[in-house]
C-alpha positions, -999 to +999 in steps of 0.1 A: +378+697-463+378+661-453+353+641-432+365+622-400+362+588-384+337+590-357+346+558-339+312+556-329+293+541-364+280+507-356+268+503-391+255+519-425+222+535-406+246+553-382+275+583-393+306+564-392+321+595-408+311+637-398+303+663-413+281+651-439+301+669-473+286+679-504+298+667-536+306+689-567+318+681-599+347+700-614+360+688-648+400+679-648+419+695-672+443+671-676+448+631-661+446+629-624+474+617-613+471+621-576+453+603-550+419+624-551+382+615-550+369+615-585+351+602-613+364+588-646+399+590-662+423+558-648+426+547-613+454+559-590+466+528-580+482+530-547+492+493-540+498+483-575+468+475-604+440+453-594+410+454-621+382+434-617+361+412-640+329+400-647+327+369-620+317+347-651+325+361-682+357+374-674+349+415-693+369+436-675+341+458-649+339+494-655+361+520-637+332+546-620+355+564-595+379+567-563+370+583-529+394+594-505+391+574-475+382+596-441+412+594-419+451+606-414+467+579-439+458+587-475+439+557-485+412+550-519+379+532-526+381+525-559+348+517-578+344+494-605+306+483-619+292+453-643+279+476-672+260+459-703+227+478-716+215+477-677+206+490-645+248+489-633+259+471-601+245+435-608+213+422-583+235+414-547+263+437-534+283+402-533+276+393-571+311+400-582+288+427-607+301+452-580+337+456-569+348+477-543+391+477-538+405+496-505+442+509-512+468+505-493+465+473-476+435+467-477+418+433-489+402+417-516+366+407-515+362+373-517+336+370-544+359+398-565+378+382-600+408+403-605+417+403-643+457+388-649+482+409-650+478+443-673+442+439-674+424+473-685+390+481-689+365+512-694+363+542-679+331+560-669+316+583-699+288+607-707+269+608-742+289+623-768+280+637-808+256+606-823+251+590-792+289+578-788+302+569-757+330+602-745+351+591-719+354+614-691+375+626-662+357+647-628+375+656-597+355+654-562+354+685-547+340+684-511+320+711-496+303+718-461+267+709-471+252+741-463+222+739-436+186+739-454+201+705-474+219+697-446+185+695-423+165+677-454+189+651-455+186+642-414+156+646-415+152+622-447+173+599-425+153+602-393+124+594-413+138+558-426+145+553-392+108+553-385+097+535-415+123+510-400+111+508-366+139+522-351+125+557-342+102+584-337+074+592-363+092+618-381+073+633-424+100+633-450+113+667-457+091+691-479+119+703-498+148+691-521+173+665-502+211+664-511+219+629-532+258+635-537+276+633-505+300+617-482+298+614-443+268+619-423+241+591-427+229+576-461+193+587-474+185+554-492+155+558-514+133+527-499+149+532-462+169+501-463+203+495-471+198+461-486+222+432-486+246+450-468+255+437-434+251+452-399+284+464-391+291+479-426+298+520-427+284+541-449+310+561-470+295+584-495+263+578-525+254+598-554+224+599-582+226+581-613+226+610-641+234+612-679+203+616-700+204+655-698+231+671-722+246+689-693+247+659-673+284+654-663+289+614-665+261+586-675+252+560-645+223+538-645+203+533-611+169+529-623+164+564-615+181+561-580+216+563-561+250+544-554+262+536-521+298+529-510+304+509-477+335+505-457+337+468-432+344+483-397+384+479-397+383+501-434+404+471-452+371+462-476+342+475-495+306+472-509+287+489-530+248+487-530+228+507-557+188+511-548+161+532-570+134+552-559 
């Protein structure tokens, strides 16, 4: 199941994509080689590789994932995060630290470094025997989210809104609300989606994890999410990461 353009999203407080799916983690059992969401392994490349680097020390960025893009052509986000002994993502969404590519055609972000020809860098991992570093691979699987997370999560949404000043007085939801999903609108943890501009549409966020054995990858939010943003014509991305 795939969420859908809803050609009414204005920007990352409204649903630029419906339903709202749940994300689940399935572990591939060999190296994706097709165009699906997922986390870890290599990148799919659809137009031909484009890793980024650090803006100024040149280290190639961190592969994190690729998320199918809502719609009839079979398009990727690819994710790739600034990773050194620290909260991941850098300070600004437009830091270079943060590098979001849109495949096919889409376009570059300005303040992006793509690495020379043949350029390769890490994948995402979990913690492995001894504390090393396991690389790992996870394929995407989407889900209708089913209604009691589905209702925490608009109702987690309705009260930002508030806390925004852009609606009713709503409480934030007694129980548990969904942090791995695409579609639907974002629950950010402090209401805001900071530096990211007006017109940008929410894609998909997901927790940080990877202290607990089970966990199935490590990322590092300070104990909060990552959000992925499409610009309104779906040719570019950001990403924005936010703890609670």
């Amino acid at each position: 199941m795939t969420s859908e353009p809803t050609g009414r999203a204005v920007g990352p407080y409204d649903a630029a994509f419906l339903p709202r799916l749940r994300m689940s983690f399935r572990a591939a059992r060999e190296p994706v080689v097709e165009p699906a969401s997922k986390f870890g392994g290599q990148p799919v490349w659809l137009d031909g590789p484009a890793w980024p680097v650090h803006p100024r020390s040149g280290v190639p960025l961190v592969f994190i994932g690729q998320f199918r893009v809502p719609g009839d052509e079979v398009r990727l986000a690819y994710l790739f995060l600034h990773e050194e002994g620290e909260v991941m993502g850098g300070d600004t969404p437009e830091d270079g630290e943060a590098v979001v590519l849109l495949q096919p055609g889409g376009r570059i972000p300005t303040f992006a470094s793509i690495g020379a020809p043949g350029t390769r860098g890490r994948t995402l991992w979990r913690w492995g025997p001894y504390y090393t570093e396991a690389p790992v691979e996870w394929l995407t699987d989407l889900t209708p989210m089913p209604p009691e997370p589905e209702e925490a999560a608009n109702q987690a949404a309705a009260c930002s809104r508030y806390l925004r000043g852009e609606g009713p007085d709503v409480d934030f939801p007694e129980g548990e609300v969904p942090g791995d999903f695409m579609g639907g609108e974002a629950v950010y943890p402090n209401d805001q989606a900071f530096g990211i501009g007006p017109s940008w549409q929410f894609l998909c966020q997901f927790e940080d994890r990877g202290e607990a054995k089970e966990d199935p990858f490590f990322l590092n939010f300070g104990y909060g999410s990552g959000f992925v943003f499409l610009s309104p014509d779906h040719l570019e991305g950001r990403f924005m990461s936010d703890c609670s």
